[in-house]
PANUVEX-439816 format. One line per 4 residues: number of its first residue (from 1); their letters; for each residue x, y, z of N, C-alpha, C. Coordinates in nm, 4 decimals, decimal comma. Layout:
BEGIN
NUM = a = X:Y:Z:X:Y:Z:X:Y:Z  ...
END
This chain:
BEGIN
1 = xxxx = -0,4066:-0,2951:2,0405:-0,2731:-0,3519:2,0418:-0,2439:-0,4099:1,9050  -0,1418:-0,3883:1,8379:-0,0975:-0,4140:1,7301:-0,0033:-0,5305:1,7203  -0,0052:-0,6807:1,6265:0,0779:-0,7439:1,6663:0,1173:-0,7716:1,5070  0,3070:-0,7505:1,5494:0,3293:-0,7710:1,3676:0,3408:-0,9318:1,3882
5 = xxxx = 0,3310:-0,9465:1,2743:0,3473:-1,0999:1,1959:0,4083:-1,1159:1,0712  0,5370:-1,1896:1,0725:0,6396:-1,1646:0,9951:0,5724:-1,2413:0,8829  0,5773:-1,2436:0,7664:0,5477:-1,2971:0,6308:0,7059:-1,3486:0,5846  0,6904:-1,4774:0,5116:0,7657:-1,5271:0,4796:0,7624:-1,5453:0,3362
9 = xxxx = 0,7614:-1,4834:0,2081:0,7436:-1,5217:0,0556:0,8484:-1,6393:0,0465  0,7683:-1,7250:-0,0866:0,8570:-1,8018:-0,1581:1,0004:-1,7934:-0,1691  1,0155:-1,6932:-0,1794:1,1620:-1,6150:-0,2393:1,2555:-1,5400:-0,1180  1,2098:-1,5889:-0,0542:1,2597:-1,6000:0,1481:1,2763:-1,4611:0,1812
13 = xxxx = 1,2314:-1,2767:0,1075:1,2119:-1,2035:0,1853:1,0604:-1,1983:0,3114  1,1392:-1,0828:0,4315:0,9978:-1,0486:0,5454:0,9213:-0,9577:0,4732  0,8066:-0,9414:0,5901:0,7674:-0,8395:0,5527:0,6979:-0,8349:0,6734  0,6442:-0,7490:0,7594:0,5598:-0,7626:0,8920:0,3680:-0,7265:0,7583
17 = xxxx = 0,3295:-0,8908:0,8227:0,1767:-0,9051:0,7666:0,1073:-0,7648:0,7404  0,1010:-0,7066:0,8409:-0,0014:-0,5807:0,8980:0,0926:-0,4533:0,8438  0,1767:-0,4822:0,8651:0,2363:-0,3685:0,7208:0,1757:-0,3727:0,6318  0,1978:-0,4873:0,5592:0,2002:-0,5500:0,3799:0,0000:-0,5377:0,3812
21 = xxxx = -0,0678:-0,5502:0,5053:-0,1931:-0,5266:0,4899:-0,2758:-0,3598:0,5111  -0,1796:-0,3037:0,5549:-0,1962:-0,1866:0,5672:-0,2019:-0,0975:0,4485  -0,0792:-0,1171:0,3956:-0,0163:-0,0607:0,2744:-0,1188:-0,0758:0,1804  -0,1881:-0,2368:0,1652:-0,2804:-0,2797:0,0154:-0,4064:-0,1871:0,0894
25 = xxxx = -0,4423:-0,1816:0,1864:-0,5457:-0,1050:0,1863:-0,5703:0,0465:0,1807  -0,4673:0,1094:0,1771:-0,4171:0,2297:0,1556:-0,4374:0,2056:0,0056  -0,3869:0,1178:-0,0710:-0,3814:0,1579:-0,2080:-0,5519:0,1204:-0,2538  -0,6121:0,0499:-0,2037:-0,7322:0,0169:-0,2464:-0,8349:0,1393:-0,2203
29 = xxxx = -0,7882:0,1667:-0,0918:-0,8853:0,3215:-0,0462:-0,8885:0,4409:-0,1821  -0,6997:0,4289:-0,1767:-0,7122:0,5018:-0,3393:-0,7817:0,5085:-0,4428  -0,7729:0,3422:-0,4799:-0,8418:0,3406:-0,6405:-1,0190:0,3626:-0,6132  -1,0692:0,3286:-0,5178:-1,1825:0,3988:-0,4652:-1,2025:0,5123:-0,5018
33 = xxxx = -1,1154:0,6008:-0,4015:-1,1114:0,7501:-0,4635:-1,1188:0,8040:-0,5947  -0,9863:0,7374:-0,6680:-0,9564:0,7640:-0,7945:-1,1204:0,7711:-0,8748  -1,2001:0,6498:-0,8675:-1,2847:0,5957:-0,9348:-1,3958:0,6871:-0,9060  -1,4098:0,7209:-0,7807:-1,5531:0,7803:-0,7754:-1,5481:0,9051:-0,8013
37 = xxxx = -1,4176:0,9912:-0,7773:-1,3909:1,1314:-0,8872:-1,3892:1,1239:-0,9964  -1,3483:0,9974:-1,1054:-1,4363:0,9784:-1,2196:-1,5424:1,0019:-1,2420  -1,6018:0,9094:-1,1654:-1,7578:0,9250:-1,1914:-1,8265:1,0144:-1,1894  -1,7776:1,1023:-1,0836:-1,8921:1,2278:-1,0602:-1,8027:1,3683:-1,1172
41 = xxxx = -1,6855:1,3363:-1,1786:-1,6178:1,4391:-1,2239:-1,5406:1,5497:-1,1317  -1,4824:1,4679:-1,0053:-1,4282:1,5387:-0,9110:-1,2672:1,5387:-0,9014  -1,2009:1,6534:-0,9941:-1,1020:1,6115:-1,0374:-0,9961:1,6211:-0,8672  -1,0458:1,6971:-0,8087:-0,9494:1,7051:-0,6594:-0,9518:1,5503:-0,5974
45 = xxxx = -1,0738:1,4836:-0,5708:-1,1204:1,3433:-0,5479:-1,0022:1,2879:-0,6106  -1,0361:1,2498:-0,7533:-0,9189:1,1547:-0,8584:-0,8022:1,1853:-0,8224  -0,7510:1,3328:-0,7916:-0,5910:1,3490:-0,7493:-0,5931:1,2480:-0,6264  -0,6847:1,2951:-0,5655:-0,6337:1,2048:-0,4124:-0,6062:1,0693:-0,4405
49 = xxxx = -0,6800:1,0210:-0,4618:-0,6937:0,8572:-0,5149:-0,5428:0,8589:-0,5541  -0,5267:0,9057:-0,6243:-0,4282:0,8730:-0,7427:-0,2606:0,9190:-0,6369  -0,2917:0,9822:-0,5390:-0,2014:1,0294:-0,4441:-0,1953:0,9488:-0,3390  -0,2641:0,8891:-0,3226:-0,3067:0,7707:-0,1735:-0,2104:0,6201:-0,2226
53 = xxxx = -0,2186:0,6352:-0,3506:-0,2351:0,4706:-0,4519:-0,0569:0,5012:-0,4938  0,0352:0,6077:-0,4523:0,1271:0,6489:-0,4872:0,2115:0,5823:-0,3458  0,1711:0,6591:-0,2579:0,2383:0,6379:-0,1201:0,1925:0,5401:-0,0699  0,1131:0,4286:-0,0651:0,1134:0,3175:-0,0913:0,2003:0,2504:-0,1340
57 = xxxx = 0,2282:0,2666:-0,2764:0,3191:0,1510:-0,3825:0,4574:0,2374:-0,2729  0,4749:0,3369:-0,2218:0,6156:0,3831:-0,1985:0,6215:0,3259:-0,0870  0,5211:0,3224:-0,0268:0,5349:0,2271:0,0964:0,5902:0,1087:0,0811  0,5396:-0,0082:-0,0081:0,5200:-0,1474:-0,0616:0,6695:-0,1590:-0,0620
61 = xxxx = 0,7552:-0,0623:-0,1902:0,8472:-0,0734:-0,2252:1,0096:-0,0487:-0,1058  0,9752:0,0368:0,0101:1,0062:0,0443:0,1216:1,0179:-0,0596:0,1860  0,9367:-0,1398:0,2363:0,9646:-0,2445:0,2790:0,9841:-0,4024:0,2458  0,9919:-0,3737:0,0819:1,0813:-0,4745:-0,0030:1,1975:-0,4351:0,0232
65 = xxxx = 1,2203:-0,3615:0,0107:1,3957:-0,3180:0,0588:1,4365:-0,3565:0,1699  1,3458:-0,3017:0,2763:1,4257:-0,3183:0,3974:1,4305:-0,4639:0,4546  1,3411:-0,5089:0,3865:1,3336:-0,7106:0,3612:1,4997:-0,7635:0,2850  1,4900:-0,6689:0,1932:1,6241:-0,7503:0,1368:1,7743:-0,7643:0,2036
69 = xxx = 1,7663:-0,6189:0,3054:1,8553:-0,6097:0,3691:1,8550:-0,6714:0,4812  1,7780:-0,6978:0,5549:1,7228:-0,8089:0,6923:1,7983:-0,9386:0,6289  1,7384:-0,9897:0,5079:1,7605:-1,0962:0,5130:1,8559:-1,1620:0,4427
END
């Protein structure tokens, strides 16, 4: 069961918590990716990363918006 929890910033936009925690871990899974196709020279790996860490931030930026308009 999933329960959102509205976030309140300084700057008085929402955001549902488990979104905004979803999203950072999506982008973190990325730079993971990104990093360890570095390392071992896996350039399909690094795309992903680098593709995960994209739709993420498009995510992020998605629901800054739809915060601004809520509120």
């Amino acid at each position: 069961m999933t329960t959102s929890v509205a976030y309140r910033s300084p700057g008085g936009t929402t955001m549902g918590l488990d979104d905004k925690i979803s999203n950072k871990a999506e982008e973190l899974k990325g730079q993971a990716k990104e990093s360890t196709g570095k390392a071992t020279d896996n350039e399909q790996l690094e795309a992903e990363g680098k593709g995960d860490q994209a739709g993420a931030n498009l995510k992020q930026a998605g629901e800054k918006i739809k915060d601004v308009f809520k509120g």
